[in-house]
C-alpha positions as CSV (number, residue, x, y, z in Angstrom):
1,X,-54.8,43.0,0.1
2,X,-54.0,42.1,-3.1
3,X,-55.2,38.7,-4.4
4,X,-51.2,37.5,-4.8
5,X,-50.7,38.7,-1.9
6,X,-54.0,36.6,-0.4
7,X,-52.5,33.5,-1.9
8,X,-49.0,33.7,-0.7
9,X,-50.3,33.8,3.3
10,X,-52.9,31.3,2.5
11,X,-50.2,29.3,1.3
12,X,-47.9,30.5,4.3
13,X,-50.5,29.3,6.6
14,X,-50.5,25.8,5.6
15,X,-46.2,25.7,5.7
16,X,-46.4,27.3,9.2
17,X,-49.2,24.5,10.1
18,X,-47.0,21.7,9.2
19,X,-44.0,23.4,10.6
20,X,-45.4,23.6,13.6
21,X,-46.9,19.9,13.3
22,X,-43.3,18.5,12.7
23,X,-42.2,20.7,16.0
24,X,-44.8,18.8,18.0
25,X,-43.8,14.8,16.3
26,X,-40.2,15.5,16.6
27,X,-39.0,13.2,19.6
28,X,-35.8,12.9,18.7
29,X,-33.5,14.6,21.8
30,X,-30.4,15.6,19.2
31,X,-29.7,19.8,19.1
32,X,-28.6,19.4,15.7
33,X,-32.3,18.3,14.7
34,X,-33.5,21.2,17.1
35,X,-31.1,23.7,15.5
36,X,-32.9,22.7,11.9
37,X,-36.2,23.3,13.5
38,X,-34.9,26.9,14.3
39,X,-33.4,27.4,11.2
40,X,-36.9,26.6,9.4
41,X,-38.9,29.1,11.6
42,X,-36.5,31.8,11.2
43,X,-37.3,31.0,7.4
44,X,-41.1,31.4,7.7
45,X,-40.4,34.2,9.8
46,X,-38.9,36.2,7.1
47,X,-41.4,35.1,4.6
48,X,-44.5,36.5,7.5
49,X,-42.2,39.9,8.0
50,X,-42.3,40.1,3.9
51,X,-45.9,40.1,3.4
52,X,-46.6,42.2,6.5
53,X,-46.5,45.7,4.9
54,X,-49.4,47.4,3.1
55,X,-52.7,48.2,4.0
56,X,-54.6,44.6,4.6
57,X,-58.6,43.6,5.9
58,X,-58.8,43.5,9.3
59,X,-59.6,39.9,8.5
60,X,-56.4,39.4,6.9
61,X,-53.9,41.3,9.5
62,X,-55.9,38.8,12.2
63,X,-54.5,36.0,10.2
64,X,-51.1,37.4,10.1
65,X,-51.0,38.3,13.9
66,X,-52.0,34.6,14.0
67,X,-49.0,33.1,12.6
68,X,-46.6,35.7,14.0
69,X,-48.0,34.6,17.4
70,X,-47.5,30.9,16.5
71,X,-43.7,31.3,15.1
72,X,-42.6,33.8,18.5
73,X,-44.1,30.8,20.2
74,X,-42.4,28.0,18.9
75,X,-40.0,28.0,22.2
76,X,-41.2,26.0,25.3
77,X,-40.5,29.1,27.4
78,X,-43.4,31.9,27.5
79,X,-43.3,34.8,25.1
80,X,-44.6,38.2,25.8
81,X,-44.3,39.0,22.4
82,X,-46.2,36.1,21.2
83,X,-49.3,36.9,23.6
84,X,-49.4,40.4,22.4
85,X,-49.9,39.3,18.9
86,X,-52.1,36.7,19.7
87,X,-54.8,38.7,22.0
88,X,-54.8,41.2,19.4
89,X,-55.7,38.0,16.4
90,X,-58.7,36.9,18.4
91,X,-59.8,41.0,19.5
92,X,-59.5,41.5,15.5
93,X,-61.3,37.6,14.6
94,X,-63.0,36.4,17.3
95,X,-63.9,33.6,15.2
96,X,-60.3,32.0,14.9
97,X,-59.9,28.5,16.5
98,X,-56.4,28.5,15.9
99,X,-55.3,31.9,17.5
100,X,-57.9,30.7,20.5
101,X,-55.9,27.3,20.9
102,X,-52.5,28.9,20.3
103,X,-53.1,31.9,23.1
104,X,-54.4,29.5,25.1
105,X,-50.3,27.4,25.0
106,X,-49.1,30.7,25.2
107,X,-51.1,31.4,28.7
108,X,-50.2,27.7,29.8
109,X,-46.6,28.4,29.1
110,X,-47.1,31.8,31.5
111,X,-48.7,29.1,34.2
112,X,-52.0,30.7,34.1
113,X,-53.7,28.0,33.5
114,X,-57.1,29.1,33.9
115,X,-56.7,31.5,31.3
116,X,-55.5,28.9,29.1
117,X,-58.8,27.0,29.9
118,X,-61.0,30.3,28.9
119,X,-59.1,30.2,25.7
120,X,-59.4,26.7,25.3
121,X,-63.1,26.6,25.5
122,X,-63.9,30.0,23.7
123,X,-62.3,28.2,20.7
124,X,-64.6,25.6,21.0
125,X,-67.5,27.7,21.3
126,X,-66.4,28.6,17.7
127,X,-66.0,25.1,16.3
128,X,-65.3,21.7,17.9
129,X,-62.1,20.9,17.2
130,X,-59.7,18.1,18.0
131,X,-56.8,20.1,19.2
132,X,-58.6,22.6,22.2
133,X,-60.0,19.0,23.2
134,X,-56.6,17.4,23.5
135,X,-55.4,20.8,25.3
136,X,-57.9,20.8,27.5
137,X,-57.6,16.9,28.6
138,X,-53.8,17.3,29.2
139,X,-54.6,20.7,31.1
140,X,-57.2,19.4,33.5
141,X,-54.7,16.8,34.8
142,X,-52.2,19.7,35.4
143,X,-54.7,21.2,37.1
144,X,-56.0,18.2,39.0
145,X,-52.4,17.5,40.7
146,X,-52.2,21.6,41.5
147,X,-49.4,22.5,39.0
148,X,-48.5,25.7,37.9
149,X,-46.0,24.2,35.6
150,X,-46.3,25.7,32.5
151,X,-43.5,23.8,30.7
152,X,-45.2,20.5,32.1
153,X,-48.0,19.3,30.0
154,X,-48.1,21.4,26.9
155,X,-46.8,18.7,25.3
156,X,-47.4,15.4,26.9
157,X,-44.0,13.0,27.5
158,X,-42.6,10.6,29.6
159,X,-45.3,9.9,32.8
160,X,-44.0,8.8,36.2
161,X,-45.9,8.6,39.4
162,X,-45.8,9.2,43.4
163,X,-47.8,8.4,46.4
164,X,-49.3,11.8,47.5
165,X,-52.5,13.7,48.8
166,X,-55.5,12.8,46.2
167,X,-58.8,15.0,46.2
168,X,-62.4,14.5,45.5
169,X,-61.8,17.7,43.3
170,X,-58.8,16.1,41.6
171,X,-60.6,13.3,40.4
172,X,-63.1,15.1,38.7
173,X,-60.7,17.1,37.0
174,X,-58.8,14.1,35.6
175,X,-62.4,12.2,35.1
176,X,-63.0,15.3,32.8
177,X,-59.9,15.1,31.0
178,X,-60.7,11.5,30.0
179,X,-64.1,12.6,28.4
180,X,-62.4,15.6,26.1
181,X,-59.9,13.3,25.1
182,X,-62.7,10.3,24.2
183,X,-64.6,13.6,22.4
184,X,-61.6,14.2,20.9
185,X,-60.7,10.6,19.6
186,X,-64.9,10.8,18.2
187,X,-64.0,14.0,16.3
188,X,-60.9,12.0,14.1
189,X,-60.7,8.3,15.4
190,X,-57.5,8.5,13.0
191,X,-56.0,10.9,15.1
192,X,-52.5,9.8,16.8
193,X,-52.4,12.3,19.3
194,X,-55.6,12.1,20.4
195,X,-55.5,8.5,21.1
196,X,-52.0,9.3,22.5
197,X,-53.8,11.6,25.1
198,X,-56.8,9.5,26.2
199,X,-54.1,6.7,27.6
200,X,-52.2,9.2,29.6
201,X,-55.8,10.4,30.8
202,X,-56.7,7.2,31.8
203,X,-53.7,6.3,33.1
204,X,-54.2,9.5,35.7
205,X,-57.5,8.3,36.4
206,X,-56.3,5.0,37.4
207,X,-54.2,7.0,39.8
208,X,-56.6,9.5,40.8
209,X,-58.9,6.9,41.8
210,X,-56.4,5.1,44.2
211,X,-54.4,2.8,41.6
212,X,-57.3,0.3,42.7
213,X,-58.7,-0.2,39.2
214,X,-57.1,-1.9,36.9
215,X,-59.3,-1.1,34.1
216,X,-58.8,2.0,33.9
217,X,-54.8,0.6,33.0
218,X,-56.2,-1.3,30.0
219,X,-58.2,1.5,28.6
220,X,-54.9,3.0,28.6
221,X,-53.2,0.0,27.1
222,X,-55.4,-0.2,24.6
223,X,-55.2,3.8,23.5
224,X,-52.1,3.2,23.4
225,X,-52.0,0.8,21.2
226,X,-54.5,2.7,19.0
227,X,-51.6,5.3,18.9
228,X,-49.3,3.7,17.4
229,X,-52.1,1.8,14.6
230,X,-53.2,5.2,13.5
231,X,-49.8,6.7,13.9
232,X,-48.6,3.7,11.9
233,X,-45.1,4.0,12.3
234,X,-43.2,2.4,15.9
235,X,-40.7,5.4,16.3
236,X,-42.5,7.0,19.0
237,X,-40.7,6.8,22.2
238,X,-42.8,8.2,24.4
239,X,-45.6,6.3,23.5
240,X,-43.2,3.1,24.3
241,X,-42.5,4.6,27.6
242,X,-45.5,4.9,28.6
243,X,-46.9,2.0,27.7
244,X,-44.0,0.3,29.3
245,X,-45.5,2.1,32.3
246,X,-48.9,0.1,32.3
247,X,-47.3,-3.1,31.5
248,X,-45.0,-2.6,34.6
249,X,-47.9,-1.4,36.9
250,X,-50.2,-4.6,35.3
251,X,-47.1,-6.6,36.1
252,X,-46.5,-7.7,32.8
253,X,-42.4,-7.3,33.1
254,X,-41.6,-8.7,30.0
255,X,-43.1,-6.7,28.1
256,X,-42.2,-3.7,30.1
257,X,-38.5,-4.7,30.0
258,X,-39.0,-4.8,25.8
259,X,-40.6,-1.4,25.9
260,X,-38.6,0.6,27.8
261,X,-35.6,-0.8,25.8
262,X,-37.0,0.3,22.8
263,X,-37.9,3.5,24.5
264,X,-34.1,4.0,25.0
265,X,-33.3,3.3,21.8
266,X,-35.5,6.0,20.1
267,X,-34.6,8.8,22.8
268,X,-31.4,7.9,25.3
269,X,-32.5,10.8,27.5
270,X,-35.8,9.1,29.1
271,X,-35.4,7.2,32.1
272,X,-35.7,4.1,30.6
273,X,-32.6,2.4,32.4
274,X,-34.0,3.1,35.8
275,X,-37.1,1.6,34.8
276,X,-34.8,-1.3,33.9
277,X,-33.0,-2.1,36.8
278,X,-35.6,-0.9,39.3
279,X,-38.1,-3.9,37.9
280,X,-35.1,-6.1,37.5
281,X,-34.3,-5.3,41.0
282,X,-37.6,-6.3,42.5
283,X,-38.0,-8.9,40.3
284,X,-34.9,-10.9,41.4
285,X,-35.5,-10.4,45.2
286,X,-38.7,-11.5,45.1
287,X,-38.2,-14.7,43.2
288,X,-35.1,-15.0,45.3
289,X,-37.2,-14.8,48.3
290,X,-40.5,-17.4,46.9
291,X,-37.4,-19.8,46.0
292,X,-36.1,-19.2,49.8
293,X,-39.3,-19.2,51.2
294,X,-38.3,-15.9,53.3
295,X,-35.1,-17.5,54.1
296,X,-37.3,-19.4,57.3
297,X,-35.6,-22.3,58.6
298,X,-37.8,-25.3,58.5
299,X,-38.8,-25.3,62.3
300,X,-39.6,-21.2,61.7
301,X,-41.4,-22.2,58.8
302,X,-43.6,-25.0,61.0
303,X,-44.4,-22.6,63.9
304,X,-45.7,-19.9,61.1
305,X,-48.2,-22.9,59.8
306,X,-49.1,-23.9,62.6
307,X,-50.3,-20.4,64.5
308,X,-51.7,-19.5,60.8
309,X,-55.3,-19.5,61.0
310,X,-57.4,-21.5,58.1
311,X,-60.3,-20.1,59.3
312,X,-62.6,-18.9,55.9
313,X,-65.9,-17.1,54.8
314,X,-68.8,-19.9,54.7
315,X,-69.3,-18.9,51.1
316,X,-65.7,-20.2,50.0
317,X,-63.4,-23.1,50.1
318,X,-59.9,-23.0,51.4
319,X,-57.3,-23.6,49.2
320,X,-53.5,-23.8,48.5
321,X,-51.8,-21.5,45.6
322,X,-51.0,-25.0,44.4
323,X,-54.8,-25.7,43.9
324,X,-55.4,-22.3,42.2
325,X,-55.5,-21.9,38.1
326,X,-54.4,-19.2,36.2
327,X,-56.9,-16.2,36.2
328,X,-59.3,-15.6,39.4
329,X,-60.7,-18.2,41.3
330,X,-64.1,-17.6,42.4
331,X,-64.9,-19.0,45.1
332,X,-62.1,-20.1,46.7
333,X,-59.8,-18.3,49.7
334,X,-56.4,-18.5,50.4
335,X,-55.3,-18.2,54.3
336,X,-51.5,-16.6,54.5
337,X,-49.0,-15.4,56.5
338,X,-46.9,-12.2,55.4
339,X,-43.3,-12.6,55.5
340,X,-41.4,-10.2,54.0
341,X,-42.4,-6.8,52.6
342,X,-40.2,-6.6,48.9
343,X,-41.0,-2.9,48.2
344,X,-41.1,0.2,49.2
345,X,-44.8,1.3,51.1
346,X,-44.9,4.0,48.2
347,X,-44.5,0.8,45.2
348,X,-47.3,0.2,43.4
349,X,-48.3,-2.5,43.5
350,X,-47.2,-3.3,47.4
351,X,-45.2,-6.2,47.0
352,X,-44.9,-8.9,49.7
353,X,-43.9,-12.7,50.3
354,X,-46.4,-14.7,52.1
355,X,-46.8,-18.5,52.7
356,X,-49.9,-20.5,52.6
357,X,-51.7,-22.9,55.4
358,X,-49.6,-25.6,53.3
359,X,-45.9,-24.3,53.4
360,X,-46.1,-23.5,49.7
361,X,-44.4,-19.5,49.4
362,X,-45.7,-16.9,47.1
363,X,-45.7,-13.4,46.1
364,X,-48.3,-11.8,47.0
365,X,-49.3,-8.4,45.1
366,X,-51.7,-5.7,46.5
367,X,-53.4,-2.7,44.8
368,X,-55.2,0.3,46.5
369,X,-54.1,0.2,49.4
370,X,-51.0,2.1,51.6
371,X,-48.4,0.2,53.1
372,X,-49.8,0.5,56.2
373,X,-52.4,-1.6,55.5
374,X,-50.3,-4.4,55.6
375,X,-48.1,-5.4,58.6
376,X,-45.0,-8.2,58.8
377,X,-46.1,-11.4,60.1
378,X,-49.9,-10.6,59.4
379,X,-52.6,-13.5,58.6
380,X,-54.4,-12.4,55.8
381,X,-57.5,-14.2,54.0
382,X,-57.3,-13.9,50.0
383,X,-61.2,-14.3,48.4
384,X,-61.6,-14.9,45.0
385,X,-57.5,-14.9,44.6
386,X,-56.2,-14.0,41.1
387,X,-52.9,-16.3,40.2
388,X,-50.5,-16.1,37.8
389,X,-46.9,-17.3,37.3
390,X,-45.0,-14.0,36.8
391,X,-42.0,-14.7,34.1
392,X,-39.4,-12.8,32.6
393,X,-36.2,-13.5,30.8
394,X,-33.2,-10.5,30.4
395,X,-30.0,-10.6,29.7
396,X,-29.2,-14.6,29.7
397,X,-31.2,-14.6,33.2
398,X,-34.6,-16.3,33.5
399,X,-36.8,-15.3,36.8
400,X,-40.0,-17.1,37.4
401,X,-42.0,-17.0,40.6
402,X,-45.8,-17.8,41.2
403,X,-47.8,-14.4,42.3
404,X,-51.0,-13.3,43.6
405,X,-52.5,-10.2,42.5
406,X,-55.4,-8.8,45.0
407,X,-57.0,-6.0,42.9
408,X,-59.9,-5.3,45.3
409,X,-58.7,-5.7,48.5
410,X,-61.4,-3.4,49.9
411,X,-64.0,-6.6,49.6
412,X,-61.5,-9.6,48.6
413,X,-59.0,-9.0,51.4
414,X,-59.2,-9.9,55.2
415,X,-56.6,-8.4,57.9
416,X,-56.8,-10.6,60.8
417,X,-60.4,-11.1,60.4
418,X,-61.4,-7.8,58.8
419,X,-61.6,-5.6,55.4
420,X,-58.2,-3.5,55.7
421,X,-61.2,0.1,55.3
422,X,-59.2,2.8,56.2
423,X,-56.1,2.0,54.2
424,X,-56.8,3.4,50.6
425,X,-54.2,4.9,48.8
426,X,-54.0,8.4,47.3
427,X,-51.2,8.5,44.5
428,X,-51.1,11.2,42.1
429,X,-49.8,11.9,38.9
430,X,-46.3,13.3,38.0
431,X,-45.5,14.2,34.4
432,X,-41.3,13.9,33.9
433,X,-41.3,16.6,30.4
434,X,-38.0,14.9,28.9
């Protein structure tokens, strides 16, 4: 190959990088943006077929099977043709991270995804590298929830989730998928994406391990906010979506209102409405029901109190959600009576209203644990209860209601005398590719 001729693919190479770079950031869900993006790797493809005649180094037609691979690629559907030229790149250059990471999208996109994992994993035997890390976090949680999916995870979006069967195996997968993406955020802790992809990882662990550790949500919180401070721009919607998601599952509805909004705003075809009205929805009924106390006549009301039990662990001190300060309160129980489940057994958190040994209601919100856990009219001991006074304003309407939030209920939760063992839930992680 001729030294111009050397120059104008190196040089082709770094336009088809950044093409494909401005594919991947492009969130906006217009065809007339999409039909530019076509337009522009028809371009380079004309510019590849140009310099593709003439004897070259092996080295060199490697490189050029590389992009060709890349640009037949571009779709989100699988391309024969862009395997072909890609398994022939990395028989010619073994060496090449970026025909390893791109076959390995390519084998994703054809649903075998332990293929893409081999060629995931051969490019980092080559060189470790940010991008087969991120890969390789987002495929493990395909993996973990048993998809096939190609289309799915190749490019992370919108995250939803479901009550389902978990698995020990599952777990690990996702618990993996967390540590590339951390080894990925060490490689370039200025990376977007790869902070991007460590909060949806956590936020699968936090499912993966039974939605019973909250923690796991502010790791994810807090990636996500590392997004958008090395990003440093606020145009992402995703990234508002799901962080919307963790504020809505750490019941923090105001700012999960605001970020779903803005969500919306940046990319009208996300279910951000939903999101909207389904916490507005639960949100209103509950505080309708604390303000109602259940709807209990008074002498309903009396008989609960009196058969309630106030009967606590020696190593606390009964109290009423009056007594109780913002945060947890160690050391002190709360004897209740359920009165009305609010959501759905699948809603996470469960949602209930309950009334203490005083007459004082409350919501009462539980993690970890499946709705059957929990029955109607069931005296429950709270240990160690964490308060707060949930609030939210939208749309001229203020809603304010005082709330429990059990995160442990394994060991801070009695059931008629007992730990509610037995009752864990197993959610699992869906992935919505808007």
């Amino acid at each position: 190959m001729s030294t111009r001729k050397a120059e104008l693919l190196q040089k082709l190479e770094g336009e088809v990088q950044r093409h494909l770079q401005l594919r991947e950031e492009t969130y906006v869900s217009d065809t007339s943006v999409q039909r530019n993006l076509d337009r522009e790797t028809d371009k380079l493809w004309q510019k590849l077929i140009s310099l593709d005649e003439g004897d070259d180094s092996i080295t060199e037609r490697a490189r050029s099977l590389c992009l060709r691979g890349q640009l037949l690629d571009t779709s989100p559907d699988y391309s024969r043709e862009a395997e072909v030229s890609l398994i022939k790149a990395v028989k010619l250059k073994p060496s090449s991270v970026e025909a390893w990471n791109s076959l390995g999208t390519c084998f994703w996109k054809k649903s075998d995804l332990f293929g893409a994992m081999h060629c995931f994993n051969s490019a980092l035997k080559w060189a470790r590298n940010k991008q087969s890390l991120q890969q390789l976090s987002m495929l493990k949680r395909s993996m973990a929830k048993g998809s096939s999916d190609g289309k799915e995870l190749v490019e992370e979006s919108a995250l939803t989730w479901q009550e389902g069967a978990g698995s020990s195996d599952g777990k690990e997968l996702v618990e993996e998928s967390v540590q590339h993406a951390k080894d990925a955020v060490m490689l370039d802790v200025k990376d977007c994406r790869s902070w991007y992809v460590l909060g949806n990882a956590h936020m699968g662990l936090y499912f993966a391990d039974g939605a019973a550790r909250p923690q796991h949500l502010r790791a994810a919180l807090k990636a996500y906010q590392n997004t958008e401070k090395a990003e440093a721009k606020s145009d992402i919607p995703d990234l508002h979506f799901n962080r919307a998601m963790v504020y809505k599952y750490l019941e923090e509805h105001q700012n999960a209102l605001a970020g779903f909004t803005a969500a919306g705003k940046l990319d009208p075809s996300l279910p951000w409405q939903q999101e909207v009205e389904a916490i507005m929805a639960l949100v209103s009924l509950t505080a309708e029901l604390v303000a109602s106390k259940g709807h209990l006549k008074p002498k309903k009301l009396a008989a609960v109190m009196n058969a309630m039990s106030t009967s606590v662990p020696s190593t606390h001190t009964l109290a009423s959600t009056a007594q109780l300060t913002a945060g947890n309160n160690k050391g002190l129980a709360v004897s209740c009576r359920v009165m009305e489940d609010v959501a759905a057994n699948n809603c996470i958190p469960l949602r209930y209203v309950a009334v203490d040994h005083t007459g004082a209601c409350f919501a009462l919100s539980v993690l970890g644990l499946s709705g059957a856990a929990i029955k109607h009219n069931s005296t429950l001991t709270l240990l160690d209860p964490r308060f707060f006074q949930a609030h939210c304003w939208w749309e001229q309407k203020e809603l304010k209601y005082p709330c429990i939030r059990m995160e442990t209920p394994m060991t801070h939760m009695l059931c008629g005398g007992r730990a509610p063992y037995g009752f864990k839930s197993t959610p699992t992680l869906m992935t919505t590719n808007i």
